[in-house]
C-alpha positions as CSV (number, residue, x, y, z in Angstrom):
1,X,-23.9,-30.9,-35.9
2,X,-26.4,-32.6,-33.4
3,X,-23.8,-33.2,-30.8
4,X,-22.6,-29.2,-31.0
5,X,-26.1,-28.7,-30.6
6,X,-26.1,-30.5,-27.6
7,X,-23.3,-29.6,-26.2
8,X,-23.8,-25.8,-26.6
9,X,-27.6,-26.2,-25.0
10,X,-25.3,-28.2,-21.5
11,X,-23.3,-25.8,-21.8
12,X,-26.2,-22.9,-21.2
13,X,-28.3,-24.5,-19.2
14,X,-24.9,-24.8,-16.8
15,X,-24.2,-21.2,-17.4
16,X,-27.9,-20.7,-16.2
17,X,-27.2,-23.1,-12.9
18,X,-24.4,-21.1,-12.0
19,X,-26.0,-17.7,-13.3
20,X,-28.7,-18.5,-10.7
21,X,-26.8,-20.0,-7.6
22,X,-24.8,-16.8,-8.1
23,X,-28.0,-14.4,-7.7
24,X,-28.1,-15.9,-3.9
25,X,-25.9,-13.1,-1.9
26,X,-24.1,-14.5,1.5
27,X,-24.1,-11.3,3.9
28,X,-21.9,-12.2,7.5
29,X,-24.4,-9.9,9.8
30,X,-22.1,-7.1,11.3
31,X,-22.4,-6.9,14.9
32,X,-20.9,-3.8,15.4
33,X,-23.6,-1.6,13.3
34,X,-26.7,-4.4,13.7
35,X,-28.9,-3.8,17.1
36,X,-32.1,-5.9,18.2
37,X,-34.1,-2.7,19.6
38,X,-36.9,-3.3,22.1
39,X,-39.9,-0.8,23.8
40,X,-41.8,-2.0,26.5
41,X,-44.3,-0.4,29.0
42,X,-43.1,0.5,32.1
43,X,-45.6,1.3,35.2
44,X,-47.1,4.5,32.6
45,X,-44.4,5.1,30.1
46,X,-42.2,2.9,27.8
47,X,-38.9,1.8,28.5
48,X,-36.4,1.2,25.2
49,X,-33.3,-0.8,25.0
50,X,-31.3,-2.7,22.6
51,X,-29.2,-6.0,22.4
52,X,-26.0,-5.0,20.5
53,X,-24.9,-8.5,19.9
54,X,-26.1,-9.8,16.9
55,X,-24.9,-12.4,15.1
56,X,-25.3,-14.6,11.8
57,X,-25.9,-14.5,8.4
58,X,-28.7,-13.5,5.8
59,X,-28.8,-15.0,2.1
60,X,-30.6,-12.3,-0.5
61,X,-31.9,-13.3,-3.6
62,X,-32.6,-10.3,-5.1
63,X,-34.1,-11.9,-8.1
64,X,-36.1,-13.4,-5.8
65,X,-36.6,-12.1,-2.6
66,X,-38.6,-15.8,-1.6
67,X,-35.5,-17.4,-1.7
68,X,-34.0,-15.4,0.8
69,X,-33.4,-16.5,4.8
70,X,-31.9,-15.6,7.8
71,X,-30.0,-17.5,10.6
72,X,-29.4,-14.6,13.1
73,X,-28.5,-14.8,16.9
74,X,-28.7,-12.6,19.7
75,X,-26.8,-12.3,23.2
76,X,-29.1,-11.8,25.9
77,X,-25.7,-10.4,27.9
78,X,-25.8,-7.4,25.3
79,X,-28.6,-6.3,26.7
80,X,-28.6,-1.7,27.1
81,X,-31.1,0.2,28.7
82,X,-28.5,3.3,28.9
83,X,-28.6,2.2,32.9
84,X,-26.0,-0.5,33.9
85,X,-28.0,-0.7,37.3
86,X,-31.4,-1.4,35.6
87,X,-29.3,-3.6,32.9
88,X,-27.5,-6.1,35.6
89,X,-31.1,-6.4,37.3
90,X,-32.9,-7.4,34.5
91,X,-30.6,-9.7,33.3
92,X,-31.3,-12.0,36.8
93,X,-33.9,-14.9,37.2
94,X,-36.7,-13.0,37.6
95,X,-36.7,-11.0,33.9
96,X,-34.2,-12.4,31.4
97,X,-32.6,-15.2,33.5
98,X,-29.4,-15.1,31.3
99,X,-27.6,-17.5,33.7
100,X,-30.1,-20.1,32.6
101,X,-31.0,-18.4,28.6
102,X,-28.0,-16.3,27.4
103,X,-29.1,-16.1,24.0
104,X,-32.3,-16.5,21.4
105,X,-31.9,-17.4,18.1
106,X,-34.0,-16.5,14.8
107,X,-34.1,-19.1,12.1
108,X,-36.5,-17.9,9.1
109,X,-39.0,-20.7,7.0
110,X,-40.7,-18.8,4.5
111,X,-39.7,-15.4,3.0
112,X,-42.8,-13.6,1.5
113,X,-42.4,-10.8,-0.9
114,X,-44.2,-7.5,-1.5
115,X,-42.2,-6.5,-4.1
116,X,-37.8,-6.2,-4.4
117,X,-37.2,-4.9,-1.2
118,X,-40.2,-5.5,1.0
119,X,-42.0,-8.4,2.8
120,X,-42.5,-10.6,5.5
121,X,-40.3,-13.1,6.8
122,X,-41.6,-15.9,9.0
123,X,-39.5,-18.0,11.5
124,X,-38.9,-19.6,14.5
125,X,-37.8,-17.9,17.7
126,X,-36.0,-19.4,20.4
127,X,-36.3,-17.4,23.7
128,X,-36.2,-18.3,27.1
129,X,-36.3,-21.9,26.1
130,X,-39.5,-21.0,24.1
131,X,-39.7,-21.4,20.1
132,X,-42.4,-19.6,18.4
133,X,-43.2,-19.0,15.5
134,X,-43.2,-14.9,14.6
135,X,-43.5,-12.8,11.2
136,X,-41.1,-9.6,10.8
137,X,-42.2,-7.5,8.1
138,X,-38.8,-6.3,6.9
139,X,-37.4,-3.9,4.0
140,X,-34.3,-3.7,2.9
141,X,-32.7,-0.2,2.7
142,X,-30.2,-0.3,0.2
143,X,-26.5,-1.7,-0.8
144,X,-23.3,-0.2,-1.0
145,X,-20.3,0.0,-1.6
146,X,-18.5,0.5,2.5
147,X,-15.5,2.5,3.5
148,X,-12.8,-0.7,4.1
149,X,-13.4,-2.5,0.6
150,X,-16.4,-4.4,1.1
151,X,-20.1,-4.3,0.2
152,X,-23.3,-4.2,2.7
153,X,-27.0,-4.5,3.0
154,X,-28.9,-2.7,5.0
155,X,-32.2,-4.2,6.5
156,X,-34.9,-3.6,9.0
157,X,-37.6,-5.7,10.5
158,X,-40.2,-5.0,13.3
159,X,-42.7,-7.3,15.0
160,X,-44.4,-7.7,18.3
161,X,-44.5,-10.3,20.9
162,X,-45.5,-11.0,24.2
163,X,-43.2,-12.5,27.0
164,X,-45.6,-14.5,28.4
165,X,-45.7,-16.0,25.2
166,X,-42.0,-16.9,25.7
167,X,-42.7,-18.2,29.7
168,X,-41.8,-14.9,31.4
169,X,-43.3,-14.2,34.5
170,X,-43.2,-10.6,35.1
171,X,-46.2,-9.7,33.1
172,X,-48.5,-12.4,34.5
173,X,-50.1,-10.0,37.3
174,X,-52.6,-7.5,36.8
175,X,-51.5,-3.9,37.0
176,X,-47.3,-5.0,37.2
177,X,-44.6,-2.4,37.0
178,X,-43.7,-3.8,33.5
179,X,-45.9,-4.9,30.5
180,X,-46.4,-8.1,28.3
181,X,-45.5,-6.5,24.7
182,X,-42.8,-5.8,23.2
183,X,-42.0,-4.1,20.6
184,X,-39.2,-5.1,18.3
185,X,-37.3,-3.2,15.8
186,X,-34.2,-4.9,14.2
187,X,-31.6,-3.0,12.5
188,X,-29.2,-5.1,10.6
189,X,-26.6,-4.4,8.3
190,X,-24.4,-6.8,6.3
191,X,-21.4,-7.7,5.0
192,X,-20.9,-9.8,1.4
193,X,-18.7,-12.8,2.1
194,X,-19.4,-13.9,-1.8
């Protein structure tokens, strides 16, 4: 009797390991619906863009939202201002030097949670040959079922930075035709790989 006991309590305590590595949710980020948007003040208005190549993965634990993370990447060569003049300019030395930087890369440490499907996320971000660490207060918008047979998360995150944090030049003058910061707006969506 003592040894069925024993073997039935291994046996749930390995159904609960399994039970809760399975809550942790593997979502492949979609770069054909996911965009890194971007405002930023130009001489007296706001320019907006986007980077449209966005790569990596997110792992939700919707149990637990703290034991969630993010490994994303984004092509500085995606860049879209809706002008491929202004986009081939400001892709050169003197803004996003993408011959020298072509991507930046988000790698989360901590996951904060307001409640299921808000918080902050804090990471490190690798621009221009900079890492600094940056919060996104994110919420995620929902799962569903897609269209093709697979299952998705939606997601978005905003958060400010300054280039000069990130070694930029173009901001260090007084009064320049284009400001110091930016304002960030990710919108990601998902797909389950698990």
């Amino acid at each position: 009797m003592k040894k069925l006991t024993h073997a039935l309590l291994l046996a749930g305590l390995l159904g609960l390991s399994v039970q809760a590595f399975a809550e942790v949710e593997n979502y492949k980020i979609d770069n054909a619906h996911s965009f890194a948007n971007f405002e930023i003040r130009h001489v007296a208005s706001k320019l907006s863009g986007t980077f449209s190549d966005v790569t990596g993965n997110v792992l939700i634990d919707r149990a637990n939202l703290a034991n969630s993370s993010v490994n994303a990447k984004i092509s500085m060569l995606s860049v879209n201002t809706s002008l491929a003049k202004r986009d081939e300019h400001i892709k050169k030395e003197e803004y996003l030097d993408v011959g020298h930087f072509a991507d930046m890369q988000f790698v989360s440490t901590k996951v904060v949670a307001k409640n299921a499907n808000e918080g902050v996320i804090t990471g490190k971000l690798t621009l221009h040959g900079v890492t600094k660490e940056l919060n996104f207060p994110f919420k995620v918008l929902g799962y569903a079922n897609d269209p093709w047979g697979g299952y998705r998360t939606g997601i978005e995150a905003h958060t400010l930075i300054k280039s000069t944090d990130f070694g930029f030049t173009w901001a260090a003058k007084a009064g320049g035709p284009v400001g110091d910061e930016i304002e960030v707006t990710l919108l990601i969506e998902g797909v389950k790989t698990n």
